[in-house]
C-alpha positions in Angstrom: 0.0 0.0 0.0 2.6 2.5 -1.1 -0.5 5.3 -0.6 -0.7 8.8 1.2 -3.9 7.6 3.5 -5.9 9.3 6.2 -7.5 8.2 8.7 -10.8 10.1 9.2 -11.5 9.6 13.3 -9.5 8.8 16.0 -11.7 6.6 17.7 -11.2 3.1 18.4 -11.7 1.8 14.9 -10.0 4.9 13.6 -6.5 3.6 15.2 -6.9 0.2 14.2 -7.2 1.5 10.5 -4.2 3.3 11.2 -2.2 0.3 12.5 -3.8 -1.5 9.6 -2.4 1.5 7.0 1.2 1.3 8.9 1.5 -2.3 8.8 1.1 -2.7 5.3 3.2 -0.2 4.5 1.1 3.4 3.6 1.8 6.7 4.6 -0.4 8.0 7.4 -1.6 10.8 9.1 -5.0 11.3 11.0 -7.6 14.0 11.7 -10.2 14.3 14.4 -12.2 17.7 15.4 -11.8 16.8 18.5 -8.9 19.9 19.6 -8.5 18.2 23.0 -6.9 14.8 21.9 -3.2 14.5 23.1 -0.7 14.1 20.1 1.8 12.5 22.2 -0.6 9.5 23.2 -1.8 8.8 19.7 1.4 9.1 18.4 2.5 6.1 21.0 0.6 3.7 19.2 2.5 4.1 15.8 5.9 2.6 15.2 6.3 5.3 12.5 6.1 9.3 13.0 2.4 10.4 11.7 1.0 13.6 10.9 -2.2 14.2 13.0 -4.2 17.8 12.5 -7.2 18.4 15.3 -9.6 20.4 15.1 -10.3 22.4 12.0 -10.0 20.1 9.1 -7.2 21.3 6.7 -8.4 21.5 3.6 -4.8 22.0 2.2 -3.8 18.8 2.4 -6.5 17.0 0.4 -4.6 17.1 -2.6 -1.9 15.0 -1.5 -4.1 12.4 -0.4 -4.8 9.1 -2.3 -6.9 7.7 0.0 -9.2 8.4 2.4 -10.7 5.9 5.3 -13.7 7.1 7.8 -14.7 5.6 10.8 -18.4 4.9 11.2 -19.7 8.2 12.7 -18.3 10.7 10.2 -20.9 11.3 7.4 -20.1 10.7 4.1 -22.0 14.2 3.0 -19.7 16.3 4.7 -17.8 19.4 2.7 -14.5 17.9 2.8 -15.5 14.5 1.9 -17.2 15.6 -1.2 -14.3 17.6 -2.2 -11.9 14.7 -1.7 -14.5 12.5 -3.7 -14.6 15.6 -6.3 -10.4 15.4 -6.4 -10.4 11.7 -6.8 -9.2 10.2 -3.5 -10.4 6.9 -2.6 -12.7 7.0 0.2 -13.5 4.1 2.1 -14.5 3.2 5.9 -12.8 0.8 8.2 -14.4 -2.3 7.3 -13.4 -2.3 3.8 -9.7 -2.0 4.6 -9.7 -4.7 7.2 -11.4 -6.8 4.3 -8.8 -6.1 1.4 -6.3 -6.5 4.0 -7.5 -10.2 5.6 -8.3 -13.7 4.6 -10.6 -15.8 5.4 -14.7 -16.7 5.2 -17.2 -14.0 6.6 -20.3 -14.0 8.1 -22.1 -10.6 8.1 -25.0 -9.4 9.9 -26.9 -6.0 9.3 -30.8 -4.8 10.3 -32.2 -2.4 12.9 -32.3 -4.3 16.0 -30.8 -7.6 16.9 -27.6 -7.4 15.3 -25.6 -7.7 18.6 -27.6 -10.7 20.0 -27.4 -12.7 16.8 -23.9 -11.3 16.2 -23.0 -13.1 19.5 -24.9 -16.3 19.8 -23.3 -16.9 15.9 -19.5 -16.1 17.1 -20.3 -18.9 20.4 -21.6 -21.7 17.8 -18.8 -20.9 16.0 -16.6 -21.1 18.9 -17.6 -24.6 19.8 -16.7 -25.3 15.5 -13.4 -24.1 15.3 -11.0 -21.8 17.4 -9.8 -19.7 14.3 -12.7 -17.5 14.7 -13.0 -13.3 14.7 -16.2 -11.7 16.0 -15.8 -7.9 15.0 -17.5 -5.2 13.3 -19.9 -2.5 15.3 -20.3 -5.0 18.3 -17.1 -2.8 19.6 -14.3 -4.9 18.2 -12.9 -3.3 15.1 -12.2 -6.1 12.2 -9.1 -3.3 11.3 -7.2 -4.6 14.3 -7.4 -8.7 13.8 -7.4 -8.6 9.9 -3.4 -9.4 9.7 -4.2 -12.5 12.2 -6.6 -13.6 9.7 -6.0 -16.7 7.5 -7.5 -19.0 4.8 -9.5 -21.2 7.4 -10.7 -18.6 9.6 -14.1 -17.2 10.0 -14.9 -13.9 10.7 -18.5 -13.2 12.4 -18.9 -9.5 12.0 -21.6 -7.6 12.9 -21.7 -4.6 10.6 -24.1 -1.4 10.8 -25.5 1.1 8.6 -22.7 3.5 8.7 -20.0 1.1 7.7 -22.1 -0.2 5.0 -21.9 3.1 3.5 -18.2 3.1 2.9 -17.4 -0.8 1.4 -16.6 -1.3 -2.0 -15.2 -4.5 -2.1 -16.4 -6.0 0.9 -18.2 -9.3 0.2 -19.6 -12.2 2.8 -20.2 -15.7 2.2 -23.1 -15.4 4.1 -24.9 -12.5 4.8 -28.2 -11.6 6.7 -30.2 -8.8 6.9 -32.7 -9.0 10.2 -35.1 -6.4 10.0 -35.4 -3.1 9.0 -37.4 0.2 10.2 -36.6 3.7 10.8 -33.7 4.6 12.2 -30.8 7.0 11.7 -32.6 9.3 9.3 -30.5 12.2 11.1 -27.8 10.5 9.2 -28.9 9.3 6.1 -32.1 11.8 5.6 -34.2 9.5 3.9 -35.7 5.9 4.2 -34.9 5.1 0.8 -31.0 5.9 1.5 -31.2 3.6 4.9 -32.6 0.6 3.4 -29.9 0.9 -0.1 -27.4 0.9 3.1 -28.3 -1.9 4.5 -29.0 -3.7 1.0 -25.2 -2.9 0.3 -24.2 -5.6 2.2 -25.1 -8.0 -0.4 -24.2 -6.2 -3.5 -20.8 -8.2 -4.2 -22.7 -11.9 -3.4 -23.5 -13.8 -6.1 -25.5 -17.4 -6.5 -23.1 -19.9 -4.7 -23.5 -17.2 -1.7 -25.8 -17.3 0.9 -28.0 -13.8 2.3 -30.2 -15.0 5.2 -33.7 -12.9 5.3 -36.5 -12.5 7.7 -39.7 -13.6 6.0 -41.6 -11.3 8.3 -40.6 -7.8 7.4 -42.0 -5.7 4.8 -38.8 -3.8 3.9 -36.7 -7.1 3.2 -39.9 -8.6 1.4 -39.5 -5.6 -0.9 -35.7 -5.6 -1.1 -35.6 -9.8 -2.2 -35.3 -8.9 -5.5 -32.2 -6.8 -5.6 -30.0 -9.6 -3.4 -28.1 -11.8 -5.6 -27.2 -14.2 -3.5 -29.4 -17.3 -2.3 -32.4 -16.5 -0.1 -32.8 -18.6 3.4 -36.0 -17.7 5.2 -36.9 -17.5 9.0 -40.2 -16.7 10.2 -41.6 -16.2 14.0 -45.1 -16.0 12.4 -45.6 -19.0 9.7 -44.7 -22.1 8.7 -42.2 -21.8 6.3 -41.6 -24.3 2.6 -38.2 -24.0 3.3 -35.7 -22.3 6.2 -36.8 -22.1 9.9 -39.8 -21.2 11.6 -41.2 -21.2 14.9 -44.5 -23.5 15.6 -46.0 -24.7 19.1 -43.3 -23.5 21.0 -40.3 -25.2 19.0 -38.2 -23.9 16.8 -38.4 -26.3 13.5 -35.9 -26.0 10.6 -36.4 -27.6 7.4 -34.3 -27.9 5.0 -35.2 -30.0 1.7 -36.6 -32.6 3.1 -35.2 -32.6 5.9 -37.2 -31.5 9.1 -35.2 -31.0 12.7 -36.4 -29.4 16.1 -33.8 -26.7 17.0 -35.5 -26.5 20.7 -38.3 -26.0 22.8 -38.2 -22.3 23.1 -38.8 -22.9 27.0 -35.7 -24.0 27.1 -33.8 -20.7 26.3 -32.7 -18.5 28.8 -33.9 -15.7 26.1 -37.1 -13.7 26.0 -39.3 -12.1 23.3 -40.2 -13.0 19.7 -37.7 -11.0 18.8 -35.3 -13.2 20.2 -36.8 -16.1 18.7 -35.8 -14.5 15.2 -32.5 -13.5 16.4 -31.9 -17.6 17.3 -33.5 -18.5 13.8 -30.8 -16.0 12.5 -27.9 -17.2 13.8 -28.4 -20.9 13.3 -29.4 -20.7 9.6 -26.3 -18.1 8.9 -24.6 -21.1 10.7 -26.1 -23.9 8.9 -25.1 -22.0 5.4 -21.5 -21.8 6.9 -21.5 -25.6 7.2 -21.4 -25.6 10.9 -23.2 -29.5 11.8 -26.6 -29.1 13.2 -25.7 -30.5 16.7 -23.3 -27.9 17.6 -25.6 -24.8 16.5 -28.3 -26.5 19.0 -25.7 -27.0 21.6 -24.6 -23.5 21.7 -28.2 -22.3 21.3 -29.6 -23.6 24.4 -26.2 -22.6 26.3 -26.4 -18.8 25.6 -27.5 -16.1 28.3 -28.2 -13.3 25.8 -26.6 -10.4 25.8 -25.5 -7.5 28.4 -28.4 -4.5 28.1 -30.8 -6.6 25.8 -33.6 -7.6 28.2 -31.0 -8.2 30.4 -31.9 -10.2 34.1 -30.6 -7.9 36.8 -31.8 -9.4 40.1 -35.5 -9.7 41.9 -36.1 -7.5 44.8 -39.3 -8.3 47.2 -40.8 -9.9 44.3 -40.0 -7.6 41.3 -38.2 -8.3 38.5 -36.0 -6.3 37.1 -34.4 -6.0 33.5 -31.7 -3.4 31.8 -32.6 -2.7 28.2 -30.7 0.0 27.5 -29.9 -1.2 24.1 -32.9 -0.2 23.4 -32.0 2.9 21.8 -35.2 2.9 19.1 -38.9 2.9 19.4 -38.9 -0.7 17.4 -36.2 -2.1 20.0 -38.2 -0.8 22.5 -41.4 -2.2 21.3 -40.1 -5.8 21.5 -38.4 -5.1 25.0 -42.1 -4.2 26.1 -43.0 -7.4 24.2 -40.9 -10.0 26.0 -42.8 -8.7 29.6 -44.7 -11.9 31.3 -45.5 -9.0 34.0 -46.9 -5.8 34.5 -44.1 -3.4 33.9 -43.1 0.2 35.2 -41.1 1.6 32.6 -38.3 4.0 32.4 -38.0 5.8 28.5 -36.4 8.7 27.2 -33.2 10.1 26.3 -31.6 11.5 23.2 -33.9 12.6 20.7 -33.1 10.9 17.3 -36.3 12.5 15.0 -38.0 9.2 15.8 -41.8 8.7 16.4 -43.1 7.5 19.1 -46.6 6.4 18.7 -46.3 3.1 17.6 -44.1 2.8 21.0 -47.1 3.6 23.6 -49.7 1.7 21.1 -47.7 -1.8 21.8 -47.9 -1.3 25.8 -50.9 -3.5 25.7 -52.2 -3.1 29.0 -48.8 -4.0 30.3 -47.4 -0.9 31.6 -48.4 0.3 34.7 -46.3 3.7 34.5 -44.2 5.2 32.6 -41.1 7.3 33.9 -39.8 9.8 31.5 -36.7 11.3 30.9 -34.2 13.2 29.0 -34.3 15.1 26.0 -37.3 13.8 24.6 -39.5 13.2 27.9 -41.9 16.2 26.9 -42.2 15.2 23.3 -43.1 11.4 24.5 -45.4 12.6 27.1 -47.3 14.5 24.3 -47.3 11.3 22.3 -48.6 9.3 25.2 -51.4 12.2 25.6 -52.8 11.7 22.2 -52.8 8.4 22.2 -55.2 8.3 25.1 -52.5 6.5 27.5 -51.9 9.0 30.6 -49.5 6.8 33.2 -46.9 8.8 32.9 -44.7 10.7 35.2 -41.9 13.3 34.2 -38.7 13.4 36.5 -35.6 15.1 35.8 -32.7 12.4 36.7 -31.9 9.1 36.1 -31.3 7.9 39.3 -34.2 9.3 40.5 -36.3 8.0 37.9 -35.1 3.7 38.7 -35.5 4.6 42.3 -38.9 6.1 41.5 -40.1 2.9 39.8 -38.6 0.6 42.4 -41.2 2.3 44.7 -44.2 2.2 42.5 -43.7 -1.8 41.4 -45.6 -4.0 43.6 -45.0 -7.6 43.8 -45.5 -9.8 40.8 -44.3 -6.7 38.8 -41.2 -5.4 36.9 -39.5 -2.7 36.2 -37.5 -2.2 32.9 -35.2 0.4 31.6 -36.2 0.2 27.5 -35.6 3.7 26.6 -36.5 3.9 22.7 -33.9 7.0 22.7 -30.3 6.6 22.6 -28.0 7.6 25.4 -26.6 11.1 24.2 -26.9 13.9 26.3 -27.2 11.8 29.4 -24.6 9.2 29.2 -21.4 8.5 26.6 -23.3 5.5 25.8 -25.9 2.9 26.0 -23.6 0.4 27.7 -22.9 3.2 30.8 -26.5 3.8 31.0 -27.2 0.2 31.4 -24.1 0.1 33.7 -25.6 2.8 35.6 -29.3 0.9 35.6 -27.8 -2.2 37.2 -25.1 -0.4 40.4 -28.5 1.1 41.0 -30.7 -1.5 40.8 -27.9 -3.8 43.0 -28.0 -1.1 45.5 -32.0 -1.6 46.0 -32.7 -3.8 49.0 
C-alpha cells in the first residue's frame, strides 16, 4: 500500500485503521475535530512518526491524499469528503480496509435491532466449531485490528451497521443476513430510501453460490428480495415456512429439503421475546449455510445467556423483577423489550432525541405498563405522544437515578420494572452500555 492515507477519526476503529495503514506499508496521518486529543498518546501507538491535525479540518492537504478511510460516525455528506470525492481520492471506511487486507470466510449481519444478540450467539456456535474465529465489526471490536491475524480457514463473524455499510466497495460475505429493518438514523442518512440501499449494500458483491439470510416477516426485506443476488434462506416467527426455519407450538423447527429437525423447545432458552426467537433463527441458519453441523448450533443455542443490556436479568427484589434494556435505543427495539414482559411493567424511557416517532411505541404497551417514567431530551415530546394516544401513566422526572428509584417504589410484587428507553444515550450518558451500567449499580443497590 505504497498510498498517502488518512485516517478520518481517531476513535477506536480509527486507530486500528491506522495500525492497519502502517503495517502494510502506507503513509499515514489522522484527523479528528476533537482539539482536546493528546498528540503525544496517539502518536504512541504508531511505530512510525504520523502527521495528526485536530480540530479544523485542513483542507490543504487534500490534494496530496490518495486515500481516504472514515470511521463509522463521520458522514459521508460532509464538505471535505465531497471535495476529496470531487479530487479523486479513494474513500473508504474501516471495514473495507480490514477486508482487502485479511483472509478468510465471513459472516455478516446487518438490520435495525438484533444485530448484537445474533452477532454473539453466531461467534459462540462458532466457537464450539473451530478456534480460528474473529467476532468484530460494530459490536465494539474493530475487524481493522485482527485482519493481519486472519488466515484462509478462519471465520470472521462480524456484525456490521448502517454506517460502515456506506463506505465498502469490495467488501463481500459468504453469508450475509439482513434481520429487520425500520426507521432509524434518518438524522444521518435523511431519507428511508438511502437507509434501506445501506443496508442492501451488504449483499451487493454476493452472487449465487452465496448465501444472504432474510426475515420472512418484514416488509422492507420482502420488498428488497429482489435486488440480493445471493441465495435466499428464510426464517419466520409468524408462519410455517416451505423451506428455512420457523417457529411452531413453541419449537423452533428447521427444514431444509426434506429434511425437518427441532432446533428446541423455546422454553428451554434463557432468552425472551419473539424477537429473540428470530434472532436464534438467525444465527443458526447463517450457521447452517456456513456448514457448521446441526448438533453444535443446537448445543450452543440452548447454552447462551443473551446479551448485556438486551432484556437483560438484573436481580429480583421483594418480588419484582427487574431487566436493563438500555440497548434499546429505538422505538422498534423498545417495542419488543415491552413485548418480552410476562409481568406488568413500570417503565423507564427517554433520552436522546433521534427524529423518531413515538406512537407506535405507547400503542404496543398492551395493558402491560403500569407507568411510565420519562426522561431526557425527549421526555416532553413522549409525554405529548402518550397524551394523544389516550394513555396517561406517565410521570416526568428530571434524573436518572431518580427516575429507577422512582419505579422501584411504585412496582408492587409480581411486577417489573425495565429500563427500555427507545432514545439513545446522548446527552445523558457517553453510551448505551454506561447507561445500562448505571441501571444495574442502582438497581444492586436496591434492597
Amino acid at each position: 500500500m505504497n498510498k498517502n492515507v488518512l485516517v478520518y477519526g481517531l476513535g477506536k476503529s480509527g486507530i486500528g485503521a491506522g495500525k492497519l495503514v502502517e503495517n502494510h506499508g502506507g503513509n499515514l496521518r489522522f484527523y479528528d475535530s476533537n482539539n482536546g486529543l493528546i498528540r503525544e498518546k496517539i502518536q504512541e501507538e504508531f511505530q512510525k512518526e504520523v502527521l495528526i491535525y485536530l480540530g479544523e479540518f485542513p483542507r490543504e492537504i487534500i490534494g496530496e491524499l490518495d486515500m481516504a478511510i472514515l470511521s463509522p460516525g463521520v458522514p459521508t455528506d460532509l464538505p471535505e469528503i465531497l471535495e476529496m470525492k470531487e479530487k479523486g481520492v479513494e474513500i473508504i471506511g474501516e471495514i473495507e480496509l480490514a477486508y482487502r487486507c485479511g483472509q478468510g470466510k465471513i459472516l455478516a449481519i446487518t438490520g435495525t435491532n438484533g444485530k448484537t444478540t445474533t452477532t454473539t450467539l453466531l461467534g459462540e456456535i462458532v466457537e464450539r466449531y473451530t478456534k480460528n474465529f474473529f467476532v468484530v465489526g460494530n459490536i465494539g471490536n474493530p475487524y481493522t485490528l485482527v485482519a493481519d491475524q486472519t488466515t484462509k480457514d478462519s471465520i470472521i463473524v462480524a456484525e456490521i451497521s448502517s454506517f460502515q455499510l456506506e463506505t465498502i466497495d469490495r467488501f463481500r460475505p459468504q453469508v450475509s443476513a439482513i434481520l429487520n429493518i425500520t426507521p432509524d438514523h434518518l438524522n444521518r442518512h435523511h431519507t428511508m430510501e438511502a437507509y434501506v440501499d445501506a443496508k442492501v449494500s451488504i449483499t451487493k458483491n454476493q452472487d449465487g453460490q452465496e448465501f444472504c439470510v432474510l426475515n420472512k416477516e418484514d416488509p422492507y426485506t420482502q420488498e428488497i428480495e429482489k435486488r440480493i443476488p445471493a441465495k435466499k434462506v428464510y426464517f419466520s416467527s409468524k408462519r410455517v415456512l416451505d423451506q428455512g426455519m420457523y417457529l411452531k407450538d413453541k419449537k423452533i423447527i428447521c427444514k431444509m429439503d426434506e429434511d425437518i429437525k427441532v432446533l428446541c423447545n423455546t422454553a428451554d432458552l434463557h432468552i425472551l421475546g419473539d424477537h429473540n426467537m428470530e434472532n436464534v433463527m438467525a444465527a443458526s441458519l447463517i450457521a447452517i449455510a456456513a456448514g457448521i453441523p446441526f448438533d453444535i448450533i443446537k448445543e450452543s443455542v440452548l447454552s447462551f445467556k443473551g446479551v448485556a443490556h438486551r432484556i437483560e436479568y438484573i436481580k429480583e427484589v421483594k418480588g419484582v423483577k427487574y431487566y436493563n434494556d438500555s440497548k434499546g435505543t429505538n422505538p422498534d427495539a423498545a417495542i419488543k423489550g415491552i413485548q418480552a414482559m410476562e409481568r406488568r411493567t413500570v417503565l423507564i424511557g427517554g433520552g436522546y432525541d433521534k427524529d423518531s416517532s413515538y406512537t407506535e411505541w405507547i400503542e404496543s404497551f398492551d395493558g402491560k405498563v403500569k407507568m411510565l417514567i420519562l426522561i431526557g431530551d425527549t421526555k416532553e415530546k413522549i409525554a405529548q405522544t402518550a397524551k394523544k394516544a389516550g394513555f396517561l401513566d406517565y410521570t416526568l422526572v428530571d434524573t436518572f437515578e431518580e427516575a429507577v428509584l422512582l419505579a422501584s417504589e411504585i412496582a408492587n410484587p409480581g411486577e417489573a420494572v425495565l429500563l427500555s428507553p427507545a432514545c439513545a444515550s446522548w446527552g445523558m450518558f457517553p453510551n448505551y452500555e454506561v447507561r445500562g451500567d448505571k441501571f444495574k449499580e442502582i438497581v444492586n443497590s436496591i434492597s
